[in-house]
N, C-alpha and C positions, 0 to 999 in steps of 0.2 A: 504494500500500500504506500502510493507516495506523501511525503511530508507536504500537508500546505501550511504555510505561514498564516498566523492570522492575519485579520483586515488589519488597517491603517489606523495607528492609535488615537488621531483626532478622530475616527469614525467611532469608537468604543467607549462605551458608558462607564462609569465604575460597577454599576452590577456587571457589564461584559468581561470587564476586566475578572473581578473577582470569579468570575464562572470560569473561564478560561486558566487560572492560574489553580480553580480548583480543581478543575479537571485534567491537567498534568501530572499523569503518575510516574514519579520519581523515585530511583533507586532507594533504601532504604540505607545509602553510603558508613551513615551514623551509625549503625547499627551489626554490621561488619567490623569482624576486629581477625583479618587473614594473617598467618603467620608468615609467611612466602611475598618478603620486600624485595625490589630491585628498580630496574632505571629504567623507563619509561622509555628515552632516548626522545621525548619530547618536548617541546619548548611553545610557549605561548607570548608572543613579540607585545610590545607596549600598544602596539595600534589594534591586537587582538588576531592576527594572524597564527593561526596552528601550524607548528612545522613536527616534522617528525624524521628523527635523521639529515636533518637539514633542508629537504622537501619540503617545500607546502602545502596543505590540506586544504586542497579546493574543494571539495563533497561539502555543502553545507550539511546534511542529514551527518556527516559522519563528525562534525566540529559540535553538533546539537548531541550528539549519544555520547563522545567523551565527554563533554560539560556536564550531562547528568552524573558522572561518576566523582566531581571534581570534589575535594575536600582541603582545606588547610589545616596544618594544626597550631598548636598555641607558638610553636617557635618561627612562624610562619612561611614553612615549607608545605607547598601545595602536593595533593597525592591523586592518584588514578585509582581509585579504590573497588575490588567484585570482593564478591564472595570469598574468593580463595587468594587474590593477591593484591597488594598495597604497592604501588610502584611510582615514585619519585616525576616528576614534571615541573622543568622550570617554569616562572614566570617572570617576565622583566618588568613589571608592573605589577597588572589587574589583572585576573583572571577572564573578566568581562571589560567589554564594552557600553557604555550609556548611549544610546543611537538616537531614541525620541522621547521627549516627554511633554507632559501637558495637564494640565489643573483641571480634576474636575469633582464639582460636590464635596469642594474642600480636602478632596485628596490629588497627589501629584502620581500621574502614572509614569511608568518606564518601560520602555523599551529596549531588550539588550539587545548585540550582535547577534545572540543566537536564537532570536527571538524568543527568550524568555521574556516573559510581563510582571513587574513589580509595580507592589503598591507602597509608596514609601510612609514608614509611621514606625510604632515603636518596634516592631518583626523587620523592619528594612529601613535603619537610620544613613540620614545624610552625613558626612563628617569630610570637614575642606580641612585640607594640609596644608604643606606648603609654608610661603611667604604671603601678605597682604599685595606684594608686587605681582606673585608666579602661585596661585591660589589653584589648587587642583582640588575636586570634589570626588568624593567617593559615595557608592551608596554600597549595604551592605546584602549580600546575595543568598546565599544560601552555607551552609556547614562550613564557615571562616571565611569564606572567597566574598570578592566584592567587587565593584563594576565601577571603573571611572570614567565619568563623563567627558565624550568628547566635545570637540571646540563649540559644535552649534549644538548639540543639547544642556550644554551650559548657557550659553547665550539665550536659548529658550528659559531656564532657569533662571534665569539672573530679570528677563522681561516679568518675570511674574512675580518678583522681587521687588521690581522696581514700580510696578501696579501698585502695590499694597504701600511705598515711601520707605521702604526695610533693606534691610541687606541679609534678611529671612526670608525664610520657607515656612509653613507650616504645610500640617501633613496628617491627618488621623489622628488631631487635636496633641502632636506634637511638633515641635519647632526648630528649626533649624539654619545657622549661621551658616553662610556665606564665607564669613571670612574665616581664615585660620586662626587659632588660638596663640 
């Protein structure tokens, strides 16, 4: 069965969204503990490009089935996680990508590279790094991984910041700064 992408996330409600994000079933990553670690030989590039042995992964279905597997742990080493093996994958960044977002009924949607759909609030907090000069935002994604915004979904971001006279976000009646700490 081929993958379709959802619609266009300005076309999508927050009920669509939420049905949609509840309707993705997702490995149960957490919940695996494989004793048989080793090296992926994969790499995930700051712009969200999957390489594998130095190749690129153009199959998007196949950059969407590794991302369900994706896991960080507390020393922030990202892992390829099944059942039976735990295997190491760099990231020069973010695991993800932030591709679209856009405010609705008081929550801010997202859209990743792999077209996963987030709804940001306290289960998916926003948190900017960085400098107040070189201010990068992150949102957070799923089992330690997180998705940094790119150029014009920050710029989206920042318009709807600037709506409100803030250099905030709110979000499923939580809030969130713009600038770095």
């Amino acid at each position: 069965m081929p993958y379709e992408p959802p619609p266009e996330l300005a076309a999508l409600s927050l009920a669509d969204v939420a049905a949609l994000v509840a309707a993705r079933k997702l490995p149960p990553v957490d919940q695996w503990s494989p004793q048989d670690t080793g090296d992926s030989h994969m790499r995930i590039a700051a712009d969200g490009r999957w390489y594998h042995e130095g190749g690129e992964i153009t199959r998007p279905a196949m950059v969407r089935a590794f991302s369900s597997l994706l896991m960080r742990d507390d020393a922030g080493q990202h892992w390829l996680v099944t059942p039976s093996q735990r295997l190491s994958i760099v990231v020069d960044d973010a695991a993800f990508i932030a591709v679209d977002c856009t405010r609705q009924d008081g929550a801010l949607l997202f859209r990743l590279n792999t077209d996963d759909l987030l709804i940001a609030g306290p289960d998916h907090p926003l948190q900017a790094e960085g400098d107040p000069d070189t201010p990068a935002l992150y949102i957070a994604v799923r089992h330690g991984t997180r998705a940094r915004l790119n150029r014009s979904t920050y710029a989206q971001l920042a318009e709807i910041a600037l709506e409100d006279g803030e250099l905030t976000v709110s979000s499923q009646g939580t809030t969130f700064s713009l600038i770095p700490e």
